[in-house]
C-alpha positions in Angstrom: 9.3 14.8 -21.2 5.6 16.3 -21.1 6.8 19.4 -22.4 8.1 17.5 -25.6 5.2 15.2 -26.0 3.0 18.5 -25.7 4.9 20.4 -28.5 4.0 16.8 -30.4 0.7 17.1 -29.7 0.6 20.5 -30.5 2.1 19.7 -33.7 -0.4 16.8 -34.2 -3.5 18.6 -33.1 -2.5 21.9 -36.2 -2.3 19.1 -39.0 -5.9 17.7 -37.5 -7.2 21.3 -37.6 -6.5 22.0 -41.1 -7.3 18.6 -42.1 -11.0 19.6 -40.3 -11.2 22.5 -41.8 -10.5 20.9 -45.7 -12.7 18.5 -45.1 -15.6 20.7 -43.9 -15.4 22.9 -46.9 -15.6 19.9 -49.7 -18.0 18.6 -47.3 -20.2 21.9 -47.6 -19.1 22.4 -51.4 -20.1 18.6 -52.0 -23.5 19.3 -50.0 -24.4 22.1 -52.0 -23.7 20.5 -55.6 -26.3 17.9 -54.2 -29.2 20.2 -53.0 -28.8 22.1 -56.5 -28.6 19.0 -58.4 -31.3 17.2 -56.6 -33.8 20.4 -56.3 -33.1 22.3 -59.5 -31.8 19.9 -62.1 -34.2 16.6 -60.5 -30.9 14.7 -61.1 -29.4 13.2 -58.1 -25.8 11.0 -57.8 -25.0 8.6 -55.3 -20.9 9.9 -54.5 -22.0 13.0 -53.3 -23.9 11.7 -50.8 -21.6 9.1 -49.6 -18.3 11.3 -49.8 -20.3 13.8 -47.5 -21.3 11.1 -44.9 -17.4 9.7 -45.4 -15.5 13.2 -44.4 -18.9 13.8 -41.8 -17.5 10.4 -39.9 -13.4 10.8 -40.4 -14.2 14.9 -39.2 -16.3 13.5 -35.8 -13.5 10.9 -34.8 -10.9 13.8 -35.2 -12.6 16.4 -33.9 -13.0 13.4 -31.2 -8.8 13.5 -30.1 -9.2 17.5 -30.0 -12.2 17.0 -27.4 -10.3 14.4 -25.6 -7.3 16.6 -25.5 -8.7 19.6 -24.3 -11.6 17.3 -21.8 -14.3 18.7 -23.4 -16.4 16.2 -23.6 -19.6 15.3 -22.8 -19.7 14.6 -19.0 -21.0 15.0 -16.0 -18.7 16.7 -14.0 -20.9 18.3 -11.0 -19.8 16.1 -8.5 -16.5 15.9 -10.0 -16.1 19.8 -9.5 -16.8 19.8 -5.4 -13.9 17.7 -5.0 -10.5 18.5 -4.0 -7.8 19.0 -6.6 -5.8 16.0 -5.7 -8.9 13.7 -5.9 -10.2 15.5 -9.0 -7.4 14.7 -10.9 -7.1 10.8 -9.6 -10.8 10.3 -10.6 -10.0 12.0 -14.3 -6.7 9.6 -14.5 -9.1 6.8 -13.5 -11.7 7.6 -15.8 -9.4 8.4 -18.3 -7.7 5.0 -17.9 -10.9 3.3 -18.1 -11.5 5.3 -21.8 -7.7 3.9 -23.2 -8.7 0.7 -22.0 -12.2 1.2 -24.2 -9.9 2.7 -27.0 -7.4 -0.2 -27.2 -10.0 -2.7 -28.0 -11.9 -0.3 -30.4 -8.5 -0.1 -32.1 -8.2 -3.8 -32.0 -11.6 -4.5 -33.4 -11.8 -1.4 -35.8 -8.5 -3.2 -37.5 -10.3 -6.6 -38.0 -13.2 -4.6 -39.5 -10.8 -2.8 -42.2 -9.5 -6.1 -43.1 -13.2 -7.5 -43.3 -14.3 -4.8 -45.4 -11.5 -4.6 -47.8 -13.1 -6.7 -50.2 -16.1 -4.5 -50.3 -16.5 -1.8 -52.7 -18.8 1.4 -51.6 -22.1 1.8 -54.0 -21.1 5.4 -55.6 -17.2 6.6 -54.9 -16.2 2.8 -55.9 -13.8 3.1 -53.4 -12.8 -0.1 -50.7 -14.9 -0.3 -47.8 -11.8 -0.1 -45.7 -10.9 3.6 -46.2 -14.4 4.9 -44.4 -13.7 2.4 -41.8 -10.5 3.2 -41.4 -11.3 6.5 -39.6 -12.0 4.1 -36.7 -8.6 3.1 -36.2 -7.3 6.2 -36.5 -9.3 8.5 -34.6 -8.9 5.6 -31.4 -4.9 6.1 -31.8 -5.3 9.8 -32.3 -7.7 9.8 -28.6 -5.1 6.8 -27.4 -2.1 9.9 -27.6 -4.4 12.6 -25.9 -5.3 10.6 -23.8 -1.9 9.3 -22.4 -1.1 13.3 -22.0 -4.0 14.0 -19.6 -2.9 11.2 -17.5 0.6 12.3 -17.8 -0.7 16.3 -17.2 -2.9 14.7 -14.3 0.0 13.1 -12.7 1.9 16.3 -12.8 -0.1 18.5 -11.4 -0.3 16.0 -8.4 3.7 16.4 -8.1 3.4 20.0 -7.7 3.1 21.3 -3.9 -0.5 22.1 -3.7 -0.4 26.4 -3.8 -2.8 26.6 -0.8 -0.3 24.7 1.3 2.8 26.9 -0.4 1.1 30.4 0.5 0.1 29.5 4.1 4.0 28.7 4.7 
């Protein structure tokens, strides 16, 4: 079952990496049009900058689910690293628990903030309010499914018979 939701993931986290990597590069080309039309033209527009700040938020909450996938987040993992395997990985399903937890009511919330919002209409794309806000919801169900497989990859490797007790036998 692991192995399948894994090859999902996988799957999951390509389409995430492309979609990173288009949105960087209008991001950059969008950035650039602004400096040159800013600094050499003294002309400015107010959908550059927003579009930029729009992909800048969807690309963190993304790039968010890769970090979560692969644990490389910010932490502090000193005293974490002088424990024992088996402990080590029931203090990262505990931790990571706690996060879901955090996630499911950041999903919750993030909805009633779309639906709040949809009535809004953003300054210089003229776009509803709800599609920036939207990377909320998305990027907490996209951490939610990383998430469930480093509890499910934690559990796992708790199954296995530790090696040090295997190659003294």
């Amino acid at each position: 079952m692991i192995k399948a939701y894994s090859k999902f993931l996988d799957k999951l986290e390509t389409v995430e990496k492309i979609f990173l990597g288009i949105t960087v590069a209008i991001m950059v080309i969008v950035m650039i049009y602004q400096v040159i039309l800013r600094y050499c033209f003294s002309a400015a527009n107010s959908w550059s900058e927003e579009l930029a700040r729009y992909l800048f938020i969807y690309d963190v909450m993304v790039a968010a689910a890769i970090a979560t996938r692969k644990n490389s987040h910010l932490q502090v993992d000193f005293l974490i690293n002088l424990l024992k395997p088996r402990l080590k990985n029931i203090f990262t399903i505990a931790a990571t628990a706690v996060g879901i937890i955090f996630l499911v009511f950041l999903f919750n919330y993030s909805l009633t903030l779309c639906q709040t919002a949809a009535s809004n209409i953003s300054a210089g794309l003229k776009i509803s309010m709800s599609i920036p806000y939207a990377c909320m919801p998305i990027g907490a169900v996209l951490m939610i499914l990383t998430s469930l497989e480093v509890i499910l990859k934690n559990i796992s490797e708790m199954r296995e018979p530790n090696k040090e007790e295997v190659s003294a036998q």
